[in-house]
N, C-alpha and C positions, 0 to 999 in steps of 0.2 A: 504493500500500500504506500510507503513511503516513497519507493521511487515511480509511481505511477503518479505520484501530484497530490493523492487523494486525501492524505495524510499532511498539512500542512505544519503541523507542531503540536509540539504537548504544553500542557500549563499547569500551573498549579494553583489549587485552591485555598482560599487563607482565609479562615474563622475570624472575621470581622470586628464581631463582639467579641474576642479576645481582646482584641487591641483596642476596645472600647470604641468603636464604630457602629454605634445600637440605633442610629437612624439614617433611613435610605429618602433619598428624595429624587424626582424627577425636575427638571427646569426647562421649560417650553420657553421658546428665546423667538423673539420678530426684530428683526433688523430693519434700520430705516432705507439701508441700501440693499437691494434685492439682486446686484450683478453676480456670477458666476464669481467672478474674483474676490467679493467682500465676501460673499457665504463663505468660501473658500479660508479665505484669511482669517476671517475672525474664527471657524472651526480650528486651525490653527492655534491661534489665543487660544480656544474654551480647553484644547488638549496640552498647557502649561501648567492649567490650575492642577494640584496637587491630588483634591479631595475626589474631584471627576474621574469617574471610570470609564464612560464610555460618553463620546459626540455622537449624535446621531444626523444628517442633513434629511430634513422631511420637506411633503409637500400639504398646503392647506395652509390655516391660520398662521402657524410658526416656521421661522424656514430651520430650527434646530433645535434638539431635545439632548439635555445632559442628564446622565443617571450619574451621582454623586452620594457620598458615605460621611458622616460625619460623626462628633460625639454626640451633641444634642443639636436643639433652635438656636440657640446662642452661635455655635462653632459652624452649621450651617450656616448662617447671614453672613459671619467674618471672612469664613474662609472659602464660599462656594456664591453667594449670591451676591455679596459686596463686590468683588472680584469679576462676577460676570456684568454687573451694570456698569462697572468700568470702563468696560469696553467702547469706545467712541461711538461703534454702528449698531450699538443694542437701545433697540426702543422700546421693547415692551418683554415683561418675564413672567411666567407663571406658574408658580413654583407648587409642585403636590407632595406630599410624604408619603410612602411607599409603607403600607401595613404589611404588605406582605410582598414576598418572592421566588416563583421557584422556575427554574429554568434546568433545561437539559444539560449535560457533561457533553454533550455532541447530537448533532444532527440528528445518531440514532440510539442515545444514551437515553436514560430513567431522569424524569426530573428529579430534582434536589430543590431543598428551600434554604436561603439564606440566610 
């Protein structure tokens, strides 16, 4: 599988709430400039901040969604939503907390919960 491509990599998974990471949040981002090259850029920006696990580019309402981990509300604002309104071309944020999560180990993996 690995030399057929299909196999791209292995990862490792890390117990969050170990490390005191006990809340998950989503941030639906609208930018004022809509080119190929600002979506582009500022995903750039939002994959510096630290707390961010994944950029998403969507279509609809927002043109980008960040799944982000923090300690609590406090350590979110400072260190994931402050940091994304920073941003020059970010005009509007909407940020939801993630109660729950479970996703797959792979395409044809058992989900897991977070």
């Amino acid at each position: 599988m690995l030399k057929s491509n299909v196999i791209e990599g292995f990862h490792t998974r890390i117990n969050r709430k170990a490390l005191g990471l006990n809340l998950q949040a989503t941030v639906s981002i609208r930018l004022s400039v809509q080119s190929p090259e600002a979506i582009q850029n500022t995903l750039l920006d939002m994959m510096k901040i630290p707390y961010i696990t994944s950029v998403m580019k969507t279509t609809g309402s927002f043109h980008l969604i960040v799944h982000a981990y923090a300690q609590d509300s406090d350590s979110l604002q400072e260190n994931v939503i402050d940091p994304i309104s920073s941003i020059p071309l970010v005009d509007l944020t909407e940020t939801s907390l993630l109660l729950s999560h479970h996703r797959r180990s792979s395409l044809f993996g058992d989900f897991y919960a977070e």
